[in-house]
BARONU-800864 format. One record per residue (C-alpha): residue in three letters; x, y, z. Coordinates in steps of 0.1 Angstrom, whole numbers, padded with zeros to 4 digits, always signed. Layout:
BEGIN
ALAXYZ...
***
This chain:
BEGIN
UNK-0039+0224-0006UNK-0058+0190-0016UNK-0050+0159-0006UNK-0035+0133-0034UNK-0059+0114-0048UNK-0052+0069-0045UNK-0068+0049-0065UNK-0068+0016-0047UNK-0078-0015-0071UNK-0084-0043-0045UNK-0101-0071-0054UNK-0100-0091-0018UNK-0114-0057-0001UNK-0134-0058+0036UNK-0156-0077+0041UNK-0144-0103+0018UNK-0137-0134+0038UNK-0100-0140+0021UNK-0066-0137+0038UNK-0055-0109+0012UNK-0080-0087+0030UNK-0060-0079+0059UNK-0035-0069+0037UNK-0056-0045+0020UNK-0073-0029+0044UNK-0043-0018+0063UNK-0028-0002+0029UNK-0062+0015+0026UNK-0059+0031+0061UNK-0020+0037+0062UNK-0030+0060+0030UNK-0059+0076+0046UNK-0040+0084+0079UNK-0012+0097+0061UNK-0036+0124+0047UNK-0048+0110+0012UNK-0082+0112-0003UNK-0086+0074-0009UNK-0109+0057-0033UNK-0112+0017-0034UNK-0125+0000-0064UNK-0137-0038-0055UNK-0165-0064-0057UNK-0197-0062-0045UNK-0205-0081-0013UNK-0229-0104-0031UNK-0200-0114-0054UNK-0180-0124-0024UNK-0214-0146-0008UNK-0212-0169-0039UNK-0172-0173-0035UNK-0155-0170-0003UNK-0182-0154+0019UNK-0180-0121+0040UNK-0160-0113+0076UNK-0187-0084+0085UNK-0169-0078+0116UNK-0140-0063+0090UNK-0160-0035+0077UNK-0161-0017+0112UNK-0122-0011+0113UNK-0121+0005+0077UNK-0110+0042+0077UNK-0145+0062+0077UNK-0126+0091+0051UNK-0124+0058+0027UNK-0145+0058-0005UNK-0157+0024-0016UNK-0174+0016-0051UNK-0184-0020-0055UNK-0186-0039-0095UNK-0208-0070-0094UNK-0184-0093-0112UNK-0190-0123-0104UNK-0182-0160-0118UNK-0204-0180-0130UNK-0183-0206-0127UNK-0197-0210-0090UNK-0232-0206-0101UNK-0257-0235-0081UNK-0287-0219-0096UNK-0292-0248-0119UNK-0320-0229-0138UNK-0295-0208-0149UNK-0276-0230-0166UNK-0276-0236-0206UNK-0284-0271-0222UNK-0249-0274-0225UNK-0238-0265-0186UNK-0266-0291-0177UNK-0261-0318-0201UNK-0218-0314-0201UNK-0208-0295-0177UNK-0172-0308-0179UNK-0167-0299-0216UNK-0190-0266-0203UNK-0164-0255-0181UNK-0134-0257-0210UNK-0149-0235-0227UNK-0160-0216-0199UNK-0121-0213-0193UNK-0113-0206-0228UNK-0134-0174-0229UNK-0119-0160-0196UNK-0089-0153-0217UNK-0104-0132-0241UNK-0098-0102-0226UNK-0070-0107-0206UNK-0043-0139-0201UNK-0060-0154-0168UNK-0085-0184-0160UNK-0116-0169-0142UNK-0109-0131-0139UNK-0097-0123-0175UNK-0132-0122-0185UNK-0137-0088-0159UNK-0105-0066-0177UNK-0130-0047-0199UNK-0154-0035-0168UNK-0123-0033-0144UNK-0108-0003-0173UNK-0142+0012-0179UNK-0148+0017-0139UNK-0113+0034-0133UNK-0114+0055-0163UNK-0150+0066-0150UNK-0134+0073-0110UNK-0106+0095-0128UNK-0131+0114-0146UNK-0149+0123-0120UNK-0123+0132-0097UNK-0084+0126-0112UNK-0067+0102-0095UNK-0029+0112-0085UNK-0018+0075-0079UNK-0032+0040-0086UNK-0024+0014-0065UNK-0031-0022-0080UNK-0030-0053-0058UNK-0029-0083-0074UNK-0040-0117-0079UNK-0064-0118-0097UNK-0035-0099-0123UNK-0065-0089-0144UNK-0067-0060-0119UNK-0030-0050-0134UNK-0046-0039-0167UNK-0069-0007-0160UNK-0032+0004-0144UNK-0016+0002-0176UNK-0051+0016-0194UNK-0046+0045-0172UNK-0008+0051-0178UNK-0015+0049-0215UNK-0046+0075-0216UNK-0041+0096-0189UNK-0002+0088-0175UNK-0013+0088-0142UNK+0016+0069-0123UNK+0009+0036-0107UNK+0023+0008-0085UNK+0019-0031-0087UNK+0017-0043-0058UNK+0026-0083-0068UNK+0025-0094-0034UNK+0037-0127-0049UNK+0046-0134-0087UNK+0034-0134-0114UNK+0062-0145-0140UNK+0069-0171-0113UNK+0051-0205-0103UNK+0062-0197-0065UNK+0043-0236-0059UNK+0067-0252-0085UNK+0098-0235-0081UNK+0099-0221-0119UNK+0088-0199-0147UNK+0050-0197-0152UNK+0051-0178-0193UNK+0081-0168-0211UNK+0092-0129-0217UNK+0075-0136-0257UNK+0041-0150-0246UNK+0007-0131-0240UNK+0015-0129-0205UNK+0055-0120-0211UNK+0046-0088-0231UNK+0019-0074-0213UNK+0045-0074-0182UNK+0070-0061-0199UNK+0046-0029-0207UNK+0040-0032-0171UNK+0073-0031-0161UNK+0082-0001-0184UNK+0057+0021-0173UNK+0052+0016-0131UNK+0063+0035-0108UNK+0075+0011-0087UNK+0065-0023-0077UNK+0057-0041-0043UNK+0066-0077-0031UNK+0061-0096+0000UNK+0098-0111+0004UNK+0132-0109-0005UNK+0135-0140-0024UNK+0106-0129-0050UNK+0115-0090-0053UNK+0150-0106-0060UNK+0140-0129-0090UNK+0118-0099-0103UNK+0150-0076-0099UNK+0168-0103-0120UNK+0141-0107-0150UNK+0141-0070-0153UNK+0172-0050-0141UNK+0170-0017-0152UNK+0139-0017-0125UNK+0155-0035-0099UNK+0159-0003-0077UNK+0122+0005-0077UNK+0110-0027-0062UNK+0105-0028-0024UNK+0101-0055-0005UNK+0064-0050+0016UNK+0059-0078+0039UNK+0026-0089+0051UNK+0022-0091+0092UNK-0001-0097+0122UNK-0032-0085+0125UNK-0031-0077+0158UNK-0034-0040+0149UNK-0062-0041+0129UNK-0089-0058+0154UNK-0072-0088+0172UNK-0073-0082+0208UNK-0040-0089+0224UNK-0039-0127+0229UNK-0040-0136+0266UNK-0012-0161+0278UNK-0027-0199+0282UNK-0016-0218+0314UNK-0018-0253+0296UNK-0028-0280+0316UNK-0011-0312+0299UNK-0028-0338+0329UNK-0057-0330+0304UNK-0045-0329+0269UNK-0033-0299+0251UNK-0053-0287+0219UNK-0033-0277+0187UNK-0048-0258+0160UNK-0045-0248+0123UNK-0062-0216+0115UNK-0064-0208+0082UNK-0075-0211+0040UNK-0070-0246+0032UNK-0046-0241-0001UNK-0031-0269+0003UNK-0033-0309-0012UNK-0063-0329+0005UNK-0030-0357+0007UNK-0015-0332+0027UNK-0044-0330+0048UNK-0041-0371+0051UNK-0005-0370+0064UNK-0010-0346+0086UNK-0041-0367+0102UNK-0017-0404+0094UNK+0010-0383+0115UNK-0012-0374+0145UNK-0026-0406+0149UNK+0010-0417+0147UNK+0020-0392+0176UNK-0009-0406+0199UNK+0003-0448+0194UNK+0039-0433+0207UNK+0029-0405+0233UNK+0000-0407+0255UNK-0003-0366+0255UNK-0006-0360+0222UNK-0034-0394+0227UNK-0053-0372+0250UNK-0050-0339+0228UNK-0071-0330+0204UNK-0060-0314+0167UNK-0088-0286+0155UNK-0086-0272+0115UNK-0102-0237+0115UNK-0109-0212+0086UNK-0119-0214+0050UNK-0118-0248+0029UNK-0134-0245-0006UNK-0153-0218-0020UNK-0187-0215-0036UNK-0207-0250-0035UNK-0177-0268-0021UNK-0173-0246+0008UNK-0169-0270+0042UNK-0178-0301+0022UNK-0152-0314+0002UNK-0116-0338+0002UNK-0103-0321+0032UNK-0133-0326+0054UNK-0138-0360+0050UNK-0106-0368+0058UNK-0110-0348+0087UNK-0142-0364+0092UNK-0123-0399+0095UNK-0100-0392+0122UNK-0125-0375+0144UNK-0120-0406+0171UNK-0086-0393+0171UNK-0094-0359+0183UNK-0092-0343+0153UNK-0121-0317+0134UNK-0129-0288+0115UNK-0146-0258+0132UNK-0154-0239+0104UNK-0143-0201+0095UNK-0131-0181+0122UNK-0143-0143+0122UNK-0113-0119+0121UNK-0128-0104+0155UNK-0127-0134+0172UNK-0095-0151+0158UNK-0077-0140+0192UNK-0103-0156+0214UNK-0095-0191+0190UNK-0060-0190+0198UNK-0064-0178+0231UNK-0079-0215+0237UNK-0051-0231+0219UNK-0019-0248+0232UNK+0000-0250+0198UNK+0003-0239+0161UNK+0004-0264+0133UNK+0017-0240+0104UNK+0010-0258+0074UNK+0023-0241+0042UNK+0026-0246+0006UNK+0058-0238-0016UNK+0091-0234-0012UNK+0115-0205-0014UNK+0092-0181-0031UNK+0062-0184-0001UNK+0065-0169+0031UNK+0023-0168+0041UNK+0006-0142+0061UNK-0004-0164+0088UNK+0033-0169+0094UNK+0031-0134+0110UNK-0002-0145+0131UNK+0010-0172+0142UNK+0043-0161+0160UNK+0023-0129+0177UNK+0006-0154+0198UNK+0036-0162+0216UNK+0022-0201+0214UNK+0048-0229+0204UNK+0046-0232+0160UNK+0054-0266+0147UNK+0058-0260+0106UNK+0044-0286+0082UNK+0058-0271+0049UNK+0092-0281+0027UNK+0125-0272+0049UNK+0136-0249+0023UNK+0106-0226+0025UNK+0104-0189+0028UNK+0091-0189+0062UNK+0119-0202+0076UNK+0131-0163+0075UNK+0106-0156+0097UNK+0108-0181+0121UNK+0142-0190+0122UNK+0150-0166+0153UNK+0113-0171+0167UNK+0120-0188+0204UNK+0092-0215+0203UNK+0092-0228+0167UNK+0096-0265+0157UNK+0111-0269+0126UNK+0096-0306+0105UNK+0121-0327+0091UNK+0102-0336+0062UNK+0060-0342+0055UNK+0057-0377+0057UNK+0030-0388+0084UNK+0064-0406+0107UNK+0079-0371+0102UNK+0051-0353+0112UNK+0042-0376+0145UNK+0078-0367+0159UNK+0070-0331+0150UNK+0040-0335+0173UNK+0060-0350+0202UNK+0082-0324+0199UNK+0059-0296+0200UNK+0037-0310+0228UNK+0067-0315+0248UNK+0080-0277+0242UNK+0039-0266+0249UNK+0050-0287+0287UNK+0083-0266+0294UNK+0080-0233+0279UNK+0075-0211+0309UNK+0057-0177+0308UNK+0092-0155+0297UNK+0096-0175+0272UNK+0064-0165+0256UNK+0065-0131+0263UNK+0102-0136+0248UNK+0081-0146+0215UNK+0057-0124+0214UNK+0084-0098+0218UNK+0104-0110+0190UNK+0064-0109+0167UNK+0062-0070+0173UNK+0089-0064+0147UNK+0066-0080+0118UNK+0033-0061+0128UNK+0013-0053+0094UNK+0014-0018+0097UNK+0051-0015+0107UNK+0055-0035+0073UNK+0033-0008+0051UNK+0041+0025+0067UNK+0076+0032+0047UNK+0060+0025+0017UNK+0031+0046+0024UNK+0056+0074+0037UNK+0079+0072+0010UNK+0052+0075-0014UNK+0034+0106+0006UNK+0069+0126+0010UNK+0073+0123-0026UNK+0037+0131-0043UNK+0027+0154-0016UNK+0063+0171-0022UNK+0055+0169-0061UNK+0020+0187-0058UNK+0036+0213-0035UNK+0062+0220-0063UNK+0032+0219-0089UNK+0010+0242-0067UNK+0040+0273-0068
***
């Protein structure tokens, strides 16, 4: 008997240098290992140089059985080839960029990827051609990947799932609607939601709301969380003897999403911390991972404020490589998690974070959706608010529980991190899904 055919449309695929990859590249394997034929349709590496960059040391712990076909969309919106540009680009390159914007939407109802639906639908349609696909798997944002799944469905019926991961018909920053049910955007997920198979979501909260805009599908959408990466290439993270008679070193690792004000009240708060405790005045605060993309990569807002605290002990290190995030933390005392949202947001690093075992101090609004996570996790420090006085006693507090955790207790939280390891999170989907399509092609087959 063959194997099921998965069509996996993943725009953030290995060796993109973007926190969705992790995500996706554990899907991709859970699929393969559970015995599917597994095709992944993505960008082109060079696509990824100009926005993000490339993790090469991700490619390595793809599944070997695991097609990859590559489209070179890319946006010219991060061009920096100035003798590309038109007169127009050159000359205005503010009212350029409107209607720059204004022709992403032609296609599809999104700023920057609409512009790619067209190429997106002829690529899948040409992969089912040559070989059918059984399943198509769609991971979104960029959302534009959400319409060669409903191309398919409508020419072919093959069956597909969304996987959301966040929300579309929500502003998860905001708190509330981002289209109503009659715009652009409203219809064409309302045809979504008729025809999928079932759709994926990274927390409660979300797949709730979702369950509540359309209830006659509430009972096919699941809940997959993200998780730590220590499965998928991250060594286990040896336990750090701190030495506080020398400072202690807390670290943010990484995308910089949000506000550079943000970024200032964390820096006000830490030099805050050192006027009222002469630990945290001997400690240092390090900012690792991915600020910007394309031109403004590393050079931007966030790094000179960054910049202008460095006599305070604080920096950016740059990107960390996804093979040597556990050697990073391994030489860190303490976690700043710094998050954006609310209710709707839980974050991957969330899961990253609380595998290390290290004390987590949260810089994000109380009522956030990390707090799910972390609300049972033995060495988390919860802010009381964002202000920089706020902050500087969430400092104290932190480097003080960094001084008197003892060795059980962080085995104790690394204990309680095994329970949200990614792959624990994607394997019932993956085997729910294999029982029932592998089961369905048996019954085709006799």
């Amino acid at each position: 008997m063959s194997k099921p055919h998965l069509l996996y449309l993943a725009w953030g695929f290995p060796p993109a240098a973007k926190s969705c990859t992790y995500r996706m590249l554990a899907t991709a394997n859970s699929f393969s290992r559970a015995g599917w034929d597994v095709t992944v349709l993505t960008l082109s590496e060079d696509a990824w140089v100009r926005e993000h960059g490339l993790d090469d040391s991700l490619l390595q712990l793809v599944d070997p059985e695991i097609v990859i076909e590559r489209l070179p969309l890319y946006r010219d919106d991060l061009e920096t080839d100035i003798r590309t540009y038109s007169r127009l680009r050159a000359q205005r390159p503010k009212e350029w960029l409107k209607w720059h914007r204004r022709q992403d939407q032609k296609q599809f109802p999104e700023m920057v990827f609409g512009r790619w639906k067209e190429e997106l639908v002829e690529a899948t349609r040409d992969i089912h051609a040559r070989k059918p696909v059984d399943l198509l798997l769609t991971s979104a944002s960029p959302y534009t990947f959400f319409a060669p799944a409903l191309d398919l469905w409508e020419q072919s019926k093959v069956p597909f799932i969304l996987d959301y991961r966040d929300a579309w018909a929500i502003d998860i920053i905001n708190d509330k609607p981002a289209f109503t049910p009659t715009s652009r955007k409203g219809r064409i997920e309302r045809r979504l939601m008729d025809a999928a198979h079932e759709a994926w979501f990274v927390n409660t909260p979300i797949r709730d709301a979702y369950a509540e805009l359309y209830p006659e599908r509430g009972k096919d959408f699941h809940v997959v969380r993200n998780g730590s990466d220590v499965a998928i290439g991250t060594d286990r993270i040896p336990l750090r003897q701190p030495g506080p008679e020398e400072g202690l070193t807390f670290g943010y690792l990484g995308t910089v999403t949000f506000t550079p004000n943000r970024t200032r009240d964390i820096c006000e708060g830490w030099k805050l911390a050192g006027e009222r405790s002469e630990l945290i005045a001997r400690s240092q605060l390090h900012f690792r991972g991915h600020i910007g993309a394309g031109a403004a990569r590393g050079v931007n807002a966030h790094s000179r404020i960054i910049n202008s605290f460095g006599r305070y002990g604080v920096s950016f290190g740059g990107p960390v490589a996804k093979g040597d995030t556990a050697a990073v933390y391994a030489s860190w005392d303490a976690l700043m998690l710094c998050l954006v949202g609310g209710r709707y947001v839980t974050s991957g690093k969330v899961y990253d974070y609380i595998s290390t075992g290290l004390p987590v101090m949260s810089v994000h609004e109380t009522d956030h959706a990390a707090t799910e996570i972390l609300a049972e996790y033995p060495l988390w420090v919860q802010n009381e608010g964002l202000e920089p006085e706020q902050l500087a006693d969430a400092f104290i507090e932190t480097a003080k529980l960094v001084d008197s955790a003892s060795v059980e207790d962080r085995e104790k939280a690394r204990r309680y991190a095994e329970r949200y390891e990614r792959y624990a999170q994607i394997q019932p989907a993956v085997d729910r899904l294999t029982s029932q399509f592998i089961r369905d092609s048996e019954g085709a087959a006799q």
